[in-house]
N, C-alpha and C positions, 0 to 999 in steps of 0.2 A: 179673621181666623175661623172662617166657615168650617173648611175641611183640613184643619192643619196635619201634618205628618203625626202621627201616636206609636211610641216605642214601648212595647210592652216588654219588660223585663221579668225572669222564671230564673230564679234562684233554685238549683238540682242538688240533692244529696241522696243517693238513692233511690230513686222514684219509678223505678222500672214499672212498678204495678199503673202506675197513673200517668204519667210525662203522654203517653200515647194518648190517651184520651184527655189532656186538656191542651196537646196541640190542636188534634181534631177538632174541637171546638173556637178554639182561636181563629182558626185557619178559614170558619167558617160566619165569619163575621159581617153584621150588614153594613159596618163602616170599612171601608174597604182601603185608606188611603193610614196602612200598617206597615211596620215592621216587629217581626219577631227574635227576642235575643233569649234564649237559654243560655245560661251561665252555668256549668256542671262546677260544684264543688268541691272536685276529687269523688266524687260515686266510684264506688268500688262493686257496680252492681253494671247493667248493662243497658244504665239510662242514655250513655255518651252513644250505644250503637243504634238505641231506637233515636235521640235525635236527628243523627245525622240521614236517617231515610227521611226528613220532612224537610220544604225549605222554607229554614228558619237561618239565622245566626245562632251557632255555634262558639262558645269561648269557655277554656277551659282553665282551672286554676286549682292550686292546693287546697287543702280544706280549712279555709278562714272563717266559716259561719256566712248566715244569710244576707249579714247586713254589710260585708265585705263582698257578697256574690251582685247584690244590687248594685253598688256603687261601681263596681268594673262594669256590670252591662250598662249602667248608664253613663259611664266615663264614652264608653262606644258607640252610642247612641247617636242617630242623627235625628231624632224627631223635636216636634216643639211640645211636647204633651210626654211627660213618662207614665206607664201605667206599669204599677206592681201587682202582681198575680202569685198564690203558689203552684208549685209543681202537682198538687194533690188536689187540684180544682178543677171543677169543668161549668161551662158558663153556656149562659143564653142567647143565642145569634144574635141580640142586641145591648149585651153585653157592653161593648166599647160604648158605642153610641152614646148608650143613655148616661154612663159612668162620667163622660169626659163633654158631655153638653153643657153645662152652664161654665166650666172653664171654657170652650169653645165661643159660649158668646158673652166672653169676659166678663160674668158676674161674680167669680171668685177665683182664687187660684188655685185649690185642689178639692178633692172631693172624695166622697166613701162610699160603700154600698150600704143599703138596707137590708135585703133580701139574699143569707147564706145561708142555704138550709144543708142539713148536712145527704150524703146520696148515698150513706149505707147504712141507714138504719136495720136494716134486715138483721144484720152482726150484733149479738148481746155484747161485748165489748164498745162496740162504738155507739153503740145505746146508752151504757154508761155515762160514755162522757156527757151526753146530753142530744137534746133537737133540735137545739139553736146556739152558734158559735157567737151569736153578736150579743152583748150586755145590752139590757133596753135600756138604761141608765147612755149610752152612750150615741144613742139612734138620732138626735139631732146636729151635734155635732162630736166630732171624734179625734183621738189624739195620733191615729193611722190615715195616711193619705195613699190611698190606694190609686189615684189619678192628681197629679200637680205639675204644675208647668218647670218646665226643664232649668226655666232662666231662675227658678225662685228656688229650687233642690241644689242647684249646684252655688249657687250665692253663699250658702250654707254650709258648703261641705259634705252635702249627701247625708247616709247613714252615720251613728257610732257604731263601727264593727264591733267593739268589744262589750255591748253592752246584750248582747245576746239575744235571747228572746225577746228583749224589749226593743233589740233596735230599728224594728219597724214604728215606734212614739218618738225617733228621737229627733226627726225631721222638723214636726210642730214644736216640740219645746227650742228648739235654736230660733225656730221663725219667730215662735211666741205666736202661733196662729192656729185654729183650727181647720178641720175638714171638717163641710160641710157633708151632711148624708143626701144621698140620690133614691129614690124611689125608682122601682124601674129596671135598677138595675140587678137581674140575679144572676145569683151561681151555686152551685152546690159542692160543698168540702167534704173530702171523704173523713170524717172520722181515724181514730188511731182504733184496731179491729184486733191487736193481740194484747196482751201482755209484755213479752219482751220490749215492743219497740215504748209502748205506754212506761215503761220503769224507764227508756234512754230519754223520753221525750220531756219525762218529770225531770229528769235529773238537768237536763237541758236548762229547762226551767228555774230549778232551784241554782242553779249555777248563776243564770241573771238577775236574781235577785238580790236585792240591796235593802237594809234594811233603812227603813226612814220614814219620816210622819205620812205620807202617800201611802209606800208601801202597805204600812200598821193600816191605815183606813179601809184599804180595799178589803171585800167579802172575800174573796178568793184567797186571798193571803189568811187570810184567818183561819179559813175552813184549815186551809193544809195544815196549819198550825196544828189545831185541835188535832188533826189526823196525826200528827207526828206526836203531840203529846200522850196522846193513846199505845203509842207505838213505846214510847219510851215507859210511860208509866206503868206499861206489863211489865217490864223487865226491873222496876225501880220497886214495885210492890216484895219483892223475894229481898230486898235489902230494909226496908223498915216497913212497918205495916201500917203506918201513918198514911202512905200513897195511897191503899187500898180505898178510902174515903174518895181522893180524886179521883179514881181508875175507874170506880162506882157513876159517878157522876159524868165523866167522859164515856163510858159505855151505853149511858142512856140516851147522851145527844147524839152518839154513832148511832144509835137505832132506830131513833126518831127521822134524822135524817136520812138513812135506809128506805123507813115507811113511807116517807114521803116521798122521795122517787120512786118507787116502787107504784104510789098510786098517782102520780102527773103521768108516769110515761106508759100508765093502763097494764103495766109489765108483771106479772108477780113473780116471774122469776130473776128480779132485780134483788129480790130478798135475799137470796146465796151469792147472784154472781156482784151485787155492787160493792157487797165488804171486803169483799177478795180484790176487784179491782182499787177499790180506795185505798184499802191498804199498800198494794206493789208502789201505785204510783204515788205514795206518801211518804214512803220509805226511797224510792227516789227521787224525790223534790230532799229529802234531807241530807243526801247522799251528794247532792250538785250543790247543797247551801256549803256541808263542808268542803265540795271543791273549790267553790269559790274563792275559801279562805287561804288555800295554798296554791290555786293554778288561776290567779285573777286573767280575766282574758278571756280564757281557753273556751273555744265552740264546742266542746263535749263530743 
């Protein structure tokens, strides 16, 4: 399996700003024995007319969410190798290469990247979100396979489309296997750069989440937590004045946490714009936790 066939699959929901620029870079890859499948989501924006100027695979479908757009490009698929990508990525002309070499010479069956930096830090918004997309907690091995072979994804059933945001992890937990990380291989993710789309992309979020002993452990669940308690406990303080104690004590770890992004990312204007951000996108990760509870399923 020197040079086997690699089907990269791009899951599209609006991606008009980006979809151009991470075929571009697909298109210019040093592994050369590709194909490429965009899978449009229902975009309701004018991603479907810049695909169809590149030759790629094209395939379109209602708006099921990501991990229903994966599974039909890879239902279509003819390579031995699937390689998942987003629409909002652009990558290093050795990208494939280095991603899909040690499955190439069968020393595992899928694999991850190490190296996603983000390519718009310029935007105080997507500053916010951070400089680095990957948890170093998961740099060895990972519970996304961004590269796995065809015969051991579909053994499986693919994605759980209804598990939302998460259902790029749900491939490993059926196999019971991890992805191993690659060195080598980079790309750069644009960042979320507004507001508006950061409150859909929370809400997205809060939608797929579940609550359960994982869930409770992860940092990131916590954080939001606390952000939502804050959120709540402004509005509980006007009802007994017993909250004011908590409200006090949540305002200080919002600040603390403030300061400290503010001095990692050398930024001091993180000190106005990261509370206003934390806040939108807290208030919609809570806003997808209660959709959850009446529209189970739903890709938001």
């Amino acid at each position: 399996m020197n040079e086997p066939k690699i089907s990269v699959v791009i899951p599209v929901y609006n991606e008009e700003r980006y979809i151009g620029r991470c075929l571009d870079s697909l298109l210019k890859q040093s592994y050369k024995n590709v194909e490429i499948i965009a899978v449009d989501d229902g975009s309701k924006d004018e991603s479907v007319n810049i695909i169809k100027k590149y030759p790629v695979i094209l395939i379109q479908q209602n708006h099921l969410g990501p991990g229903a757009a994966r599974n039909h490009g890879a239902e279509r698929s003819s390579g031995d190798i699937l390689v998942f990508v987003d629409a909002d990525m652009e990558f290093d002309s050795r990208y494939i290469e280095k991603l899909t070499e040690p499955i190439r010479n069968g020393e595992v069956i899928g694999t991850h990247h190490l190296q996603e930096k983000v390519a718009n830090l310029n935007n105080i918004w997507a500053l916010c979100s951070g400089r680095s997309r990957v948890p170093i907690e998961h740099l060895r091995e990972g519970e996304v396979f961004r590269a796995i072979l065809k015969s051991e994804f579909t053994k499986v059933g693919g994605f759980d489309p209804i598990a939302g945001a998460c259902d790029d992890s749900t491939v490993s937990k059926k196999l019971k296997i991890k992805s191993i990380a690659v060195d080598g291989a980079i790309c750069y993710h644009y960042n979320i750069d507004n507001l508006k789309d950061m409150f859909y992309s929370a809400m997205w979020m809060g939608n797929a989440t579940s609550i359960g002993i994982n869930t409770i452990r992860n940092p990131r669940f916590l954080e939001k937590l606390s952000d939502i308690a804050l959120v709540v406990f402004f509005g509980a303080v006007f009802v007994h004045k017993l909250f004011i104690y908590l409200l006090i004590f949540l305002i200080i770890i919002f600040f603390i946490r403030t300061i400290l992004k503010a001095v990692t990312e050398n930024n001091i204007a993180l000190l106005l714009f990261y509370p206003i951000f934390t806040i939108i996108s807290s208030i919609g990760y809570f806003v997808g936790l209660l959709k959850r509870s009446y529209v189970k399923g739903s890709p938001v």
